[in-house]
LOFI-377666 format. One record per residue (C-alpha): residue number from 1; residue in three letters; x, y, z. Coordinates in nm, 2 decimals. Layout:
BEGIN
num, residu, c1, c2, c3
NUM, ALA, X, Y, Z;
...
end
This chain:
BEGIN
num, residu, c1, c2, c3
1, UNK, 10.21, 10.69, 10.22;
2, UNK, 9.88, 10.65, 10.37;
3, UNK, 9.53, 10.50, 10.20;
4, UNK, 9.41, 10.78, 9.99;
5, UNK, 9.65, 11.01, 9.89;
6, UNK, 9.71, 11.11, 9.56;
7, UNK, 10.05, 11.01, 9.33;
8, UNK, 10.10, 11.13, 8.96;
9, UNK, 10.33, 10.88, 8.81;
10, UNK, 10.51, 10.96, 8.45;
11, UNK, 10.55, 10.72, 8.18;
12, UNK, 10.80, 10.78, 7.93;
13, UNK, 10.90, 10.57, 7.59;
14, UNK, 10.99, 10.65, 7.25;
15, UNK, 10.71, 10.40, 7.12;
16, UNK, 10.37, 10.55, 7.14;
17, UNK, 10.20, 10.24, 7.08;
18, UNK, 10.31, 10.06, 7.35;
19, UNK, 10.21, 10.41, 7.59;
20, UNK, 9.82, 10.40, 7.38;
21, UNK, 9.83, 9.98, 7.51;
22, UNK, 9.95, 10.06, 7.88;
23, UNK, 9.69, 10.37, 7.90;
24, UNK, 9.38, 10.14, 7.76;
25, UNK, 9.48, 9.87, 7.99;
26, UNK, 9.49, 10.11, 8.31;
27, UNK, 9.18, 10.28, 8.22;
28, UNK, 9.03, 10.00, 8.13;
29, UNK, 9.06, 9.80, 8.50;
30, UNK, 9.09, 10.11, 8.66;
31, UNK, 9.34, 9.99, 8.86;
32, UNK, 9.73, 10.02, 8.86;
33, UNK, 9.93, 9.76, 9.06;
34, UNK, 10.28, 9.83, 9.22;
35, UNK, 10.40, 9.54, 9.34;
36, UNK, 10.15, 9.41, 9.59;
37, UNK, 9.98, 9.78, 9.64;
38, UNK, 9.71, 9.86, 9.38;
39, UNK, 9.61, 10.23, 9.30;
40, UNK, 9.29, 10.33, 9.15;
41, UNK, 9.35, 10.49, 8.84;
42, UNK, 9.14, 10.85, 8.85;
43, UNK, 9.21, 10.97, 8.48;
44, UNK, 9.53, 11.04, 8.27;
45, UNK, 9.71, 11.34, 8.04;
46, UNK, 9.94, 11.31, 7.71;
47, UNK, 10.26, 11.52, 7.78;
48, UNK, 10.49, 11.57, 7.50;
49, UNK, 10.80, 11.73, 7.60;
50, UNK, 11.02, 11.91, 7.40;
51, UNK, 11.36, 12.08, 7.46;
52, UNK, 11.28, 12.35, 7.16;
53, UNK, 11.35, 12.45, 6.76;
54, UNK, 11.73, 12.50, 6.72;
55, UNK, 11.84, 12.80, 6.91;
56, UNK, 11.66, 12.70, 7.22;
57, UNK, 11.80, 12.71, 7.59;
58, UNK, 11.75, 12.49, 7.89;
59, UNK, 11.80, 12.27, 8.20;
60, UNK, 11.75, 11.94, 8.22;
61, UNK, 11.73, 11.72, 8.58;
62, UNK, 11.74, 11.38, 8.64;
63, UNK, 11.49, 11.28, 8.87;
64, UNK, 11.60, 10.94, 8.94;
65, UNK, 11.97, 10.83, 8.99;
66, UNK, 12.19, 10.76, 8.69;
67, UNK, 12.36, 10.43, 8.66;
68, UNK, 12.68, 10.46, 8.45;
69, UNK, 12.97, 10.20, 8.48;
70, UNK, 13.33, 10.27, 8.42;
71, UNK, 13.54, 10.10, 8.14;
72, UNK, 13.82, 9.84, 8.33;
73, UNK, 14.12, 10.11, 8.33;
74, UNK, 13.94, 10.24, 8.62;
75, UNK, 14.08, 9.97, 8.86;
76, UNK, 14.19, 10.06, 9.20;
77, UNK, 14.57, 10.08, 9.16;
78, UNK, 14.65, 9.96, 9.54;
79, UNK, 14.35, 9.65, 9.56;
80, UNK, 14.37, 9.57, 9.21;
81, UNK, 13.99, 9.57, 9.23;
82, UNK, 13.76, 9.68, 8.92;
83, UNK, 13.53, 9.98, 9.04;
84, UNK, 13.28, 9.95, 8.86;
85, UNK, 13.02, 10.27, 8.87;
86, UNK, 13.14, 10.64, 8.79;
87, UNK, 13.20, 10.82, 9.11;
88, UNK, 13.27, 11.19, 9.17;
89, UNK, 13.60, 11.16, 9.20;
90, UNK, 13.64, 11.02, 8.86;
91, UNK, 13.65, 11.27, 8.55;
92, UNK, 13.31, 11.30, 8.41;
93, UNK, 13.42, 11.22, 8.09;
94, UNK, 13.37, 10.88, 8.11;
95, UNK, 13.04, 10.94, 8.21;
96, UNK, 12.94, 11.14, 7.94;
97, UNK, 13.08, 10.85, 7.74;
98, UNK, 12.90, 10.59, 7.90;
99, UNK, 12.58, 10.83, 7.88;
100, UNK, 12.62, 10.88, 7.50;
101, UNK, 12.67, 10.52, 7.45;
102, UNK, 12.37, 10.42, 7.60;
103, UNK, 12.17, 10.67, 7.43;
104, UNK, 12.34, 10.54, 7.09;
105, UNK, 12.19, 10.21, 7.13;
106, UNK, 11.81, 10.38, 7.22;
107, UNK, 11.88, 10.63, 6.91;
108, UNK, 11.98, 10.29, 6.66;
109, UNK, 11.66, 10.14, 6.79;
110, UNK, 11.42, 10.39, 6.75;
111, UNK, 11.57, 10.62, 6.43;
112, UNK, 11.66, 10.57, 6.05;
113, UNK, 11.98, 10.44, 6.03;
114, UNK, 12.06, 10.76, 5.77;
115, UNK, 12.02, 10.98, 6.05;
116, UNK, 12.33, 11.01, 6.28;
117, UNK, 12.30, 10.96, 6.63;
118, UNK, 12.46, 11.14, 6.97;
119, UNK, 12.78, 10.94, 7.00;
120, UNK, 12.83, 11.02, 6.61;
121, UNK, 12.85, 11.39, 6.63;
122, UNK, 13.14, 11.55, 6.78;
123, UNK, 12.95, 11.82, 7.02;
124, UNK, 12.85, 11.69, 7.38;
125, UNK, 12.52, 11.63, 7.43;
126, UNK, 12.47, 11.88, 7.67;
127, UNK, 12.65, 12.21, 7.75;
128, UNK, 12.71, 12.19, 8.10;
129, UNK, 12.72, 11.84, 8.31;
130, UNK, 12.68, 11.87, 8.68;
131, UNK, 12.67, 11.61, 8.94;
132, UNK, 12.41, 11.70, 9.24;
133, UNK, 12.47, 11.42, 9.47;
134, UNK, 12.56, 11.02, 9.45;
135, UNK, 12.40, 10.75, 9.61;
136, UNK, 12.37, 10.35, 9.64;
137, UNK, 12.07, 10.17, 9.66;
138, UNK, 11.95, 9.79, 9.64;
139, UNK, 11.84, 9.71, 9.31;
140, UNK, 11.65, 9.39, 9.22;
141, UNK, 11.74, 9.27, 8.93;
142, UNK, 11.59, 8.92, 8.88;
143, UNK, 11.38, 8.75, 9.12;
144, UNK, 11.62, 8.65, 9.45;
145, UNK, 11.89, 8.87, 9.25;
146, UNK, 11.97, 9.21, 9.41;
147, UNK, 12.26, 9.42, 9.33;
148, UNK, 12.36, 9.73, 9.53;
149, UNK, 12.43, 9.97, 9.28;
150, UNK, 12.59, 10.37, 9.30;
151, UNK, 12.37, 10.62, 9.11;
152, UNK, 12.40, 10.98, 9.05;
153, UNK, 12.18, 11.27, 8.99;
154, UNK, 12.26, 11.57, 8.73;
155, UNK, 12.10, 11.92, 8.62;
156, UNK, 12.22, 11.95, 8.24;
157, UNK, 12.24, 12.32, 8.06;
158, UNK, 12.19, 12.25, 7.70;
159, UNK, 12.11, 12.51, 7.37;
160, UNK, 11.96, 12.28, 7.08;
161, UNK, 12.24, 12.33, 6.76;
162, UNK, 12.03, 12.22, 6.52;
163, UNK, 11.78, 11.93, 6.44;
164, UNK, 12.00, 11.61, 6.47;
165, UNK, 12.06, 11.73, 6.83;
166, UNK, 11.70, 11.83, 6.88;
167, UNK, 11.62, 11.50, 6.86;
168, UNK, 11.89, 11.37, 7.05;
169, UNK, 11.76, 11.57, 7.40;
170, UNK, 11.43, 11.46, 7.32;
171, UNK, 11.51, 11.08, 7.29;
172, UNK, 11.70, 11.14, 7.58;
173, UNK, 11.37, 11.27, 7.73;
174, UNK, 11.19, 10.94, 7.65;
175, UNK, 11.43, 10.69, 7.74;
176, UNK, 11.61, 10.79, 8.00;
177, UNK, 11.98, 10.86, 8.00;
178, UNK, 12.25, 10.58, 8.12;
179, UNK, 12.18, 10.23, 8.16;
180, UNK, 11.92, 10.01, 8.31;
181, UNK, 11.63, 10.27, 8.20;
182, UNK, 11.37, 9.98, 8.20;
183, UNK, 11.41, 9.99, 8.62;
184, UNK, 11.35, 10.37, 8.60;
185, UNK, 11.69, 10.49, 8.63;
186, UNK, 11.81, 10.82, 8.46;
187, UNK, 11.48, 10.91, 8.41;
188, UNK, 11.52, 11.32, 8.31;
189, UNK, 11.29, 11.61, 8.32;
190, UNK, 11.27, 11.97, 8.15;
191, UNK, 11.29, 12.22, 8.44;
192, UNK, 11.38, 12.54, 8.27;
193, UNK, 11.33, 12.65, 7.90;
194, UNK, 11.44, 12.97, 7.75;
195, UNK, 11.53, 13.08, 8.10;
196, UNK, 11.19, 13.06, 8.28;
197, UNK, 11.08, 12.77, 8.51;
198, UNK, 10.88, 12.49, 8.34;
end
């Protein structure tokens, strides 16, 4: 990167009042600090993504890499050792368990308790589940604390059943799918709807 280009950066939460607080705040010091490098904050746009009425098709990608540990039957049988993050060469079931599980927790934070919530339905959340590519990276976790960590990246087919599910894909949309979301992981993005590019 070099002094004056230009970066769109997204910002995605379930809670629009904390979005309206981190907006003002930019706008107002017209400045947005990552880390030590400050950019100057040129203007801003509400998006409000949505994967569609029931009925609906699409794709969803993740944009950055999904972090999504295994439960401890996973242990390498000749080490003994506990592998910890889903792999390719692991089903993707427990993925897709770990993935719904998360999103459980974001659904029982942010929804009516009446209303059920992905890991409480017995469809998958999405139609199709396809790993792109895996990769490890450091992650700081706390100051002086950094992790190295194996993430993956997906493209997800869905078609929206009904409205429970509608609003599972969306929350999924606004918190990010697998674990450690506040550190930008799993963060998703529409790229086709009803068949056309978005």
């Amino acid at each position: 990167m070099n002094a004056g280009d230009e970066r769109h950066i997204l910002v995605s939460s379930p809670r629009d009042d904390l979005l309206a607080t981190i907006a003002a705040e930019w706008l107002d010091a017209n400045e947005l600090n990552v880390g030590e490098t400050p950019y100057r904050v040129t203007g801003m746009q509400d998006l409000y993504p949505d994967v569609g009425e029931p009925g609906s098709t699409g794709k969803m990608r993740t944009e950055t890499g999904v972090y999504a540990v295994l439960p401890p039957q996973y242990e390498d049988e000749e080490t003994g050792e506990y592998e910890t993050y889903w792999r390719p060469e692991y089903s993707p079931e427990p993925f897709q368990k770990y993935v719904e599980d998360q999103l459980q927790l974001d659904h029982d934070q942010f929804h009516p308790d009446y209303l059920p919530g992905p890991a409480e339905v017995a469809a998958p959340l999405f139609d199709e589940w396809n790993c792109t590519k895996t990769f490890s990276i450091p992650l700081t976790v706390t100051t002086g604390t950094t992790l190295t960590v194996v993430l993956s990246k997906w493209e997800f087919s869905y078609e929206v059943r009904d409205d429970n599910h509608r609003r599972h894909l969306n929350l999924a949309l606004d918190t990010g799918l697998g674990g450690r979301n506040g550190y930008g992981l799993g963060f998703l993005n529409i790229i086709e709807r009803e068949g056309s590019a978005v």
